[in-house]
N, C-alpha and C positions, 0 to 999 in steps of 0.2 A: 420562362419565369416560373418558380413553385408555389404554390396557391395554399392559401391558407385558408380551413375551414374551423370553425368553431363550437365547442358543442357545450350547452349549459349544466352545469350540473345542477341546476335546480329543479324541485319533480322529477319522475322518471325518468333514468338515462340508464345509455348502455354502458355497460363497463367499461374504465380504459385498460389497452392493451397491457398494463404493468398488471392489475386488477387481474386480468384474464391470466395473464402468464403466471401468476403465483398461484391462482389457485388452479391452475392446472398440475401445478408439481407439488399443491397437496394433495392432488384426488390420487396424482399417480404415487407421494409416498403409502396414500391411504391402501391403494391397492396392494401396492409391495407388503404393507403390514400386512393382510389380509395372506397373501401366499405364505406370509413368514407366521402366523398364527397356524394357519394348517398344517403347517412343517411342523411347528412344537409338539402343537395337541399327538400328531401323529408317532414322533418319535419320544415321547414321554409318557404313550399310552399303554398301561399292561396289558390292553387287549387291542393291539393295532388294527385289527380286522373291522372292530368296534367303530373306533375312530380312525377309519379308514371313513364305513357307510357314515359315521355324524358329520366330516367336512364335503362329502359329496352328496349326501341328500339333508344334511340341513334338520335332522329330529331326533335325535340322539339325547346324551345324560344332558339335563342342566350344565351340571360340575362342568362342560366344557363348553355349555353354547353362552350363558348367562356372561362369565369373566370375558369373553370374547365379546358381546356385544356389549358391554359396559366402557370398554376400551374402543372400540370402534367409534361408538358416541362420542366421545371426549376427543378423539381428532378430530373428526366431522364440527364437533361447536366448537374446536383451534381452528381450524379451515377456513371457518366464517371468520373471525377476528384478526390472527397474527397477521393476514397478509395486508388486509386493507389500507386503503390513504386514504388522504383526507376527504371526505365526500364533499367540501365545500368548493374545491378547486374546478373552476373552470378551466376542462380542458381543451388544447386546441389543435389543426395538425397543419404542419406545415410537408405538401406534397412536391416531391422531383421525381424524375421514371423510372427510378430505383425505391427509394425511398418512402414510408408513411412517416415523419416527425413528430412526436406526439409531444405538447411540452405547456406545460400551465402559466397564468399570468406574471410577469417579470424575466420571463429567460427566453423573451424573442428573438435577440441580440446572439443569445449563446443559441438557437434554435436555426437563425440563418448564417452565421458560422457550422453549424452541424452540417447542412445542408449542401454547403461549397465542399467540405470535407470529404462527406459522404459520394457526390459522385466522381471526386478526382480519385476516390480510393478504391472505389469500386472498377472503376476503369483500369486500376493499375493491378488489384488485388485479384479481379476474373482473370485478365490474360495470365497471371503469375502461375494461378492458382488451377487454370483451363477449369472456371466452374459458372456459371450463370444461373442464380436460383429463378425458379417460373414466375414467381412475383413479388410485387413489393417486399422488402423487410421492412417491420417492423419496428422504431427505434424511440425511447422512450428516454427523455431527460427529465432525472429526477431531482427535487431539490432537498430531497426528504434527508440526506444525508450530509454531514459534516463533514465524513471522510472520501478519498477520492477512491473510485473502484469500476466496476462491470461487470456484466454480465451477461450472455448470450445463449440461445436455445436454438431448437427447432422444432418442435413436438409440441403442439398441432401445426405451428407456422414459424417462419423464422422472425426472430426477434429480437433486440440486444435493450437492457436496459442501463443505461449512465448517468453514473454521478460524475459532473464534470470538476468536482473542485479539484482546483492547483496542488497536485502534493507540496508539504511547505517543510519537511524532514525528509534527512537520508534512512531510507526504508526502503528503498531498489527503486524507487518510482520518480527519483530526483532527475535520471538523466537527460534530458528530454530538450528539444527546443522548442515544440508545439504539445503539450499535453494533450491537447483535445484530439489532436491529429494520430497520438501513437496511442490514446485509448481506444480510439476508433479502430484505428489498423489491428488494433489484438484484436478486440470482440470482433469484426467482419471479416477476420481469417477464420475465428470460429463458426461464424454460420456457413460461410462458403465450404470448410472444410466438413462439416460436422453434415451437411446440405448433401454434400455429392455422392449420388448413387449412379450405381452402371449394374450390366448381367442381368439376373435372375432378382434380387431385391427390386431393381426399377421397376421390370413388369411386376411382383406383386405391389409393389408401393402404386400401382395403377390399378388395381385390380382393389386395393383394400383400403386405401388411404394412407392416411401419415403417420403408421403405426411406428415405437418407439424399435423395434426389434427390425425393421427394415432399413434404419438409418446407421448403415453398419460401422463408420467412422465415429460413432459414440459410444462404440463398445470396444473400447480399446482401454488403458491403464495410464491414467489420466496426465502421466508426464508424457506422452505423444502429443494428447490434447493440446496440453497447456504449453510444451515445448516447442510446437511447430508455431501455436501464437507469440511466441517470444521471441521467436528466431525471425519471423519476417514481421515483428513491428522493429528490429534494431537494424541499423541503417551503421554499417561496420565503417563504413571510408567517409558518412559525416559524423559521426563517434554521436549517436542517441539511441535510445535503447538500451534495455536489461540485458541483452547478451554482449555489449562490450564494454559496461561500466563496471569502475573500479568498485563496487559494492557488492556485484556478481561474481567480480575476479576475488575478492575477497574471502567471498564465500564459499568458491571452489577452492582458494587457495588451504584457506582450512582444510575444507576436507580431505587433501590431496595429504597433507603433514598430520592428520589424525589415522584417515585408511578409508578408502571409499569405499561407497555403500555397495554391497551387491544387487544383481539384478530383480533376484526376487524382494527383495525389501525395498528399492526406491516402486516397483509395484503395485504396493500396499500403501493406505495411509498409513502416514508417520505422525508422530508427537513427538519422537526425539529432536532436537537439533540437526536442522532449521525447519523441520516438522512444517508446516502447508509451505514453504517455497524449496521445498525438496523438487518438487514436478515442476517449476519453469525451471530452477536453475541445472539438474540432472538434464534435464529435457531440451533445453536450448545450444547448450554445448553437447549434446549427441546429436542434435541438426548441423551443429556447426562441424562436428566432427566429419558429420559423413558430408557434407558440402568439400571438408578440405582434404580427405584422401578418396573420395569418390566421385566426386564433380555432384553443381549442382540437380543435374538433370536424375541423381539417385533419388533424393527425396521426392519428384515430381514424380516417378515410376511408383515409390511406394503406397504414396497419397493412393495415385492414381486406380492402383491395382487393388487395393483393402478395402478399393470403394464396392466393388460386387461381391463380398464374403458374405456366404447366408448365415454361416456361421459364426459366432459372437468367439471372440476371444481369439482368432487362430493369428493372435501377431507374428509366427514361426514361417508362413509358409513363403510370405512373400521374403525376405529376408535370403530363404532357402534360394527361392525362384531365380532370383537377381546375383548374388553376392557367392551364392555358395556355403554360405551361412546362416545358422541359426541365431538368436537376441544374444545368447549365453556366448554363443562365440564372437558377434561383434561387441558383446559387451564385454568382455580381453580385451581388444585392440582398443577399444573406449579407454581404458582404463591405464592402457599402455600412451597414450595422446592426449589426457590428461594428467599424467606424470613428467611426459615432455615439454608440455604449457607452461606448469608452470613451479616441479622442482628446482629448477633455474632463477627461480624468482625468489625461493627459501634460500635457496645456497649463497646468494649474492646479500640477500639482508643479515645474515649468519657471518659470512665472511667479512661484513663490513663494522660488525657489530650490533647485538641487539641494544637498544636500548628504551625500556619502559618500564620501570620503576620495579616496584612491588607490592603484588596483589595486599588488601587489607578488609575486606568482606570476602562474603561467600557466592560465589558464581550466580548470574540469575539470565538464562538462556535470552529476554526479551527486555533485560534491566535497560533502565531510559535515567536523561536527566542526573547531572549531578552538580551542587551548589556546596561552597565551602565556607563557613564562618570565620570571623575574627577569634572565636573563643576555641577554635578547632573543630566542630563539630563539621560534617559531612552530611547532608540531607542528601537523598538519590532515590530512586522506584528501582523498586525491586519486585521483578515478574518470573519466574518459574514456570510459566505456559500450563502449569494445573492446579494454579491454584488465583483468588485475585489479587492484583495485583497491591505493592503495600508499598507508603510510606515508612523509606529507613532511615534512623539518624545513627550514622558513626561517630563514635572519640572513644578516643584511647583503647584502643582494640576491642572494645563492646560495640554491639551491631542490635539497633533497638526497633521493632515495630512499631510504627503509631500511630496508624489510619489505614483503609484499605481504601483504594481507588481502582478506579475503570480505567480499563485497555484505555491505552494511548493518552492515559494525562501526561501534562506536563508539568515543571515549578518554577517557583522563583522562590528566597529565603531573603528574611530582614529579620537579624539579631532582637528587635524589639518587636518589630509590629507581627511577625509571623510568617506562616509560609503561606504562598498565593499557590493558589492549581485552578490551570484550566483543564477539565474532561468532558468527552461526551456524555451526554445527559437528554431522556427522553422530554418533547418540547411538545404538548398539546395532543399526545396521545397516538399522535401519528410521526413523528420526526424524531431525529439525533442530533441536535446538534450541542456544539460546545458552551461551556455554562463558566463562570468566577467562583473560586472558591475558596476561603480562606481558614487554613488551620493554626490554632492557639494553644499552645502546650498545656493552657493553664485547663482548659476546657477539655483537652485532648477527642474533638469534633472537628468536624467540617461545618461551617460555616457557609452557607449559601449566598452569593452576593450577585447575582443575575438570575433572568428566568427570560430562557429563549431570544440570546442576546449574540450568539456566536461568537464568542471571543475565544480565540483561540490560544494567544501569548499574553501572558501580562508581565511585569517588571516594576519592582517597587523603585520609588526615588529615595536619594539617600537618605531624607529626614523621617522613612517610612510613613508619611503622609499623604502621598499622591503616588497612584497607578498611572504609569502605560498601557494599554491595551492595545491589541492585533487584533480590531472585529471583519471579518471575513462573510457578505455577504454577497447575490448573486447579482450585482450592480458593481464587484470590486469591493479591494481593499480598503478599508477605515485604522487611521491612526487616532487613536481617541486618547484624555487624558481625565481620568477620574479618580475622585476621593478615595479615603482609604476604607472604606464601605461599600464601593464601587459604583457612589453617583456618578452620572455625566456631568465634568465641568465644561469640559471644550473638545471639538473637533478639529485635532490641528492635522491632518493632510487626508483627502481623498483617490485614491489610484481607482483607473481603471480595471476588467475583468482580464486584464492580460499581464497580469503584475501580483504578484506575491510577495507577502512580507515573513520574514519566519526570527524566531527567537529573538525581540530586542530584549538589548541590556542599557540601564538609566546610568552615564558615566556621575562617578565619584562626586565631581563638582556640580553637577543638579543640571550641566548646559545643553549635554547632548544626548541621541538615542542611537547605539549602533544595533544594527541588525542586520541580516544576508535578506537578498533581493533576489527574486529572479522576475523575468520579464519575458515575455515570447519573441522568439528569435534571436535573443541575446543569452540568454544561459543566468547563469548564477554572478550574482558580485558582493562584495560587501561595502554597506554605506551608513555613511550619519547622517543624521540629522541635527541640522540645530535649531533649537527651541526656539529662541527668539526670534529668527528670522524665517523660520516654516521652509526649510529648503535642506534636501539632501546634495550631499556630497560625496562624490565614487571615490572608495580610498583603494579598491581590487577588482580587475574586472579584466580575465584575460583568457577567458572562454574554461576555467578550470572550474570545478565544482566546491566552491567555498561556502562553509556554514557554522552556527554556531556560534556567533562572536562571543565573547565576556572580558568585558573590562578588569584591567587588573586593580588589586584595593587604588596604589599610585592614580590612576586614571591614565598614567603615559603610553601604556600600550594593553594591544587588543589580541587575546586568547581566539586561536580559530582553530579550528579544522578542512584541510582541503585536499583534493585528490593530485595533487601534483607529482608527476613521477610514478603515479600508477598505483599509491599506496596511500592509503590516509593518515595523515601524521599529524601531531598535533604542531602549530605555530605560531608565530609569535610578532605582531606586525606594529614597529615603534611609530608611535603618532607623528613623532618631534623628527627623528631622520629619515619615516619613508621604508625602513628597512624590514625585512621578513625573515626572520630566523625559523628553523625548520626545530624541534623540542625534541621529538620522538624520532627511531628509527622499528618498527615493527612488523611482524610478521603476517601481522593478520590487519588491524585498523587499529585508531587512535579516535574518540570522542567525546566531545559534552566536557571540556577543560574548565577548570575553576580553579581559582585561586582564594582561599580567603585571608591572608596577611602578607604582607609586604615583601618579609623575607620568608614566607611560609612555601610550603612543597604547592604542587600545583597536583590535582585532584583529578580523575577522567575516569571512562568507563575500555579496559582492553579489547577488544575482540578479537577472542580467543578461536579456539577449534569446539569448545565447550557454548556457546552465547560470548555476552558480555560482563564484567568483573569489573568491580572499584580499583583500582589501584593510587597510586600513591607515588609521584614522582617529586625527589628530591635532588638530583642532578641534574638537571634536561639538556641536551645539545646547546649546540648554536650557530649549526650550519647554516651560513647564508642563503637565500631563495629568493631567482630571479623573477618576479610578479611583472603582472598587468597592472599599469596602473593609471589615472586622471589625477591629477595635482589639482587642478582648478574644479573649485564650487561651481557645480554645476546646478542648474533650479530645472526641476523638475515639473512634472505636475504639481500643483497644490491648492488648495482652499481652505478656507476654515471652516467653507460648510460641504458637503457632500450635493453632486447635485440632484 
């Protein structure tokens, strides 16, 4: 049984291991800066001989030691602050013979779920991976964050720190049957991987400790890294995982019809498009490649052999060793194996017909969200990856700023009362989580209507008088129903922590809430809810990846998006017959549909080879699409109070 020990944070305590591990990787940027400060002074100096002796003995001109230690300072007092959490939190640990769990009051629940995880993964990920670290890891559940994410080291000890929220958007992290499970499997392929040393590093890593230049699997160009953890958290023949969802194929599939990257630039950090998921998704289909013209036992030789390089960087030899090739040459045959994957999948969408409207704003590589009005207008975000992101209103070929917002907000629009955004928003000095907020043309501000409330979706009702919200805490989902100021009226449904609510929309007639669901072990569906009677009803549910809903103005049917067929297309699902018309036929993806009049075009964001782009669809399909589906109201969980 695993033991739980508990330590107070009140009066003197020892740091927790999230505490430790951050400022460990600020002393080590601090140091990095300190090399990189003597490198400048040196190569910028007209008498380098000069400033040669002032960075090795330290008494030389001011003009270089004074700006150098003014800058030093000012990391050193970041150091102390950016990483901190909350000092209030009582932290606790829950121990297995792998694992230390570190995890604060409220996420017991999710702390002995960790725990089950942890040493069935551990048993499957050592044999896989042939690696056993000497002691405990490290693993720290954070609640400090809104979004779902990870993280893992190994420099001083091995570590992993997790946010375990549900992803509740397609952002590559939708596919999943156990989130908690395939977050785990990536970060603890990372320590084990990043952990294993053999040769000549072992004995010095004995000899000197856990220096960062002896853990020679970290010194490698970070789509290995993050490629080999992406390739063995996806589970190919039960379809979960980033390397065989249609959101990864999506993304490859662009690049494949724009021109792939070469070797030296996927290398490098990128900013271009798809800039940070450039290294899983390069990365996981070149594990997957050499798995399928090499067999798997290729990648276990490569792991295995890079683990005793004293030297940093030499990805070439082993390559050589094995293959007969150097990166450059299997990265041809890469390139030749991913034009076979999935040219075939252009040509076939091409041959059949494209069909997605026409582009009417300007491209925005990370654009989210789009709602369409009665009066025509177009509200959407619009994100550029360099600049922040903004509120845009379209009509009639004018494209208008009117607010900037934070990464990852969301909308909802009402002709009169406004537009609703939820975004993250820092919560008490130490957290992020999602906040209400509502903007007014006449004001043209942001309006703050929560403070440290986690609501993550909200959804005006027709008479713009009363919100829907999706509050999202570590006890599970909250369907809540509040004023249009964002008081709490009532709590109409409580879900547990294995259940996700994402995007409701408030139908026309004021009776019901449709929104996509997922649930652990069951995948994605989409359901209503009716008000009056506090009870969902499955209208999709057939193991495909459906999201998205919006009502059309009518209320008779429901705007989705879902991965059927291997391609995301927008759809179209009649309340009254049951039936699913497929809208879109497209090359890359179809999302975030709106309609805002009756016989009006229907509104979305393309995904292009570029990001994503507004377009403007005025003929749509009406291909039939065979669904999963429950006829009968089913009652779910509910309450009207949380418990």
């Amino acid at each position: 049984m695993p033991s739980i020990h508990s330590r107070s944070s009140t009066g003197l305590r020892s740091a927790s291991p999230e505490e430790r591990s951050k400022s460990i990787n600020c002393f080590v940027d601090t140091g990095a800066f300190i090399l990189y400060s003597m490198l400048i002074v040196f190569l910028l100096a007209g008498n380098r001989g000069l400033a040669l002796k002032t960075v090795l003995q330290g008494h030389a001109r001011p003009a270089y030691r004074w700006p150098l230690i003014s800058l030093l300072s000012l990391i050193l007092i970041y150091c102390g602050d950016v990483f901190a959490v909350d000092p209030t939190l009582d932290w606790r640990t829950l121990q297995t013979p792998h694992f230390n769990i570190h995890f604060s009051p409220g996420e017991e629940q999710t702390a002995a779920r960790v725990a089950m995880i942890a040493e069935r993964v551990h048993r499957r990920l050592s044999r896989r991976l042939d690696w056993r670290p000497a002691g405990r890891t490290e693993v720290v559940l954070s609640d400090e964050s809104g979004s779902p994410n990870g993280m893992a080291w190994v420099v001083p000890f091995d570590r992993m720190l997790l946010f375990p929220v549900v992803p509740d958007e397609i952002r590559g992290l939708e596919d999943s049957s156990d989130w908690l499970e395939m977050l785990f499997t990536h970060e603890y392929t990372h320590v084990l991987h990043l952990d294993r040393v053999s040769g000549a590093p072992a004995g010095l890593r004995m000899l000197f400790g856990r220096h960062f230049l002896l853990f020679p699997n970290t010194l490698q160009p970070g789509w290995i890294t993050e490629g080999l953890a992406t390739y063995v958290e996806t589970d190919y023949q039960e379809g979960v995982g980033r390397g065989q969802s249609a959101y990864y194929r999506m993304l490859m599939r662009m690049e494949v019809a724009r021109g792939l990257k070469p070797l030296r630039q996927v290398n490098l950090p990128l900013r271009s498009w798809p800039a940070g998921t450039t290294n899983y998704l390069y990365g996981v289909y070149f594990f997957r490649y050499l798995e399928q013209t090499r067999g798997g036992r290729a990648i276990d030789r490569l792991v295995a052999d890079y683990s005793d390089n004293l030297i940093p960087f030499r990805i070439n030899s082993n390559p050589r060793r094995y293959f007969g090739q150097d990166l450059e040459q299997l990265w041809q045959g890469f390139e030749h194996y991913l034009g076979s994957e999935f040219r075939p999948e252009l040509e076939r969408v091409r041959r059949e017909g494209v069909v997605k409207g026409e582009p009417v704003a300007s491209p925005g590589d990370y654009g989210g969200m789009v709602r369409a009005v009665a009066d025509g207008s177009v509200y959407f975000i619009h994100d550029d990856g360099y600049r922040q992101p903004q509120l845009m209103r379209w009509k009639n070929g004018r494209q208008l700023p009117l607010v900037e917002l934070r990464k990852q907000a969301r909308l909802d629009v009402h002709e009169q009362a406004g537009v609703l955004i939820t975004q993250p928003e820092i919560c008490n000095e130490y957290n992020i989580y999602y906040d209400l907020y509502r903007y007014r043309s006449t004001t043209g501000r942001l309006e703050r209507l929560s403070h440290c409330e986690r609501i993550r979706w909200a959804s005006w009702s027709p008479d713009g008088r009363r919100i829907v919200a999706v509050k999202a805490g570590s006890q599970g989902m909250e369907l809540l129903l509040l004023d249009a100021a964002g008081g709490l009226l009532r709590r109409l449904w409580h879900g547990g922590p294995d259940v996700q609510l994402s995007q409701p929309d408030w139908s026309p007639d004021g009776r019901n809430i449709v929104a996509a669901w997922w649930r652990r072990g069951e995948g994605w569906s989409l359901r209503r809810f009716d008000l009056q009677r506090r009870r969902w009803e499955t209208l999709i549910a057939d193991g495909s990846v459906v999201a998205q809903p919006q009502y059309t103005p009518d209320g008779h049917q429901v705007l989705f998006v879902s991965d059927h067929g291997g391609i995301y297309n927008l759809r179209q699902l009649d309340l009254q017959r049951g039936e699913v018309n497929t809208l879109t036929r497209v090359e890359g993806g179809a999302f975030d549909p709106s309609q805002g009049s009756r016989e009006g075009a229907i509104y979305y964001l393309n995904f292009g080879a570029d990001g994503q782009q507004l377009y403007r669809l005025a003929a749509p399909l009406a291909i039939p699409l065979v669904v999963g589906r429950v006829d009968a109201a089913q009652p779910l969980v509910q309450r009207d109070e949380p418990k």
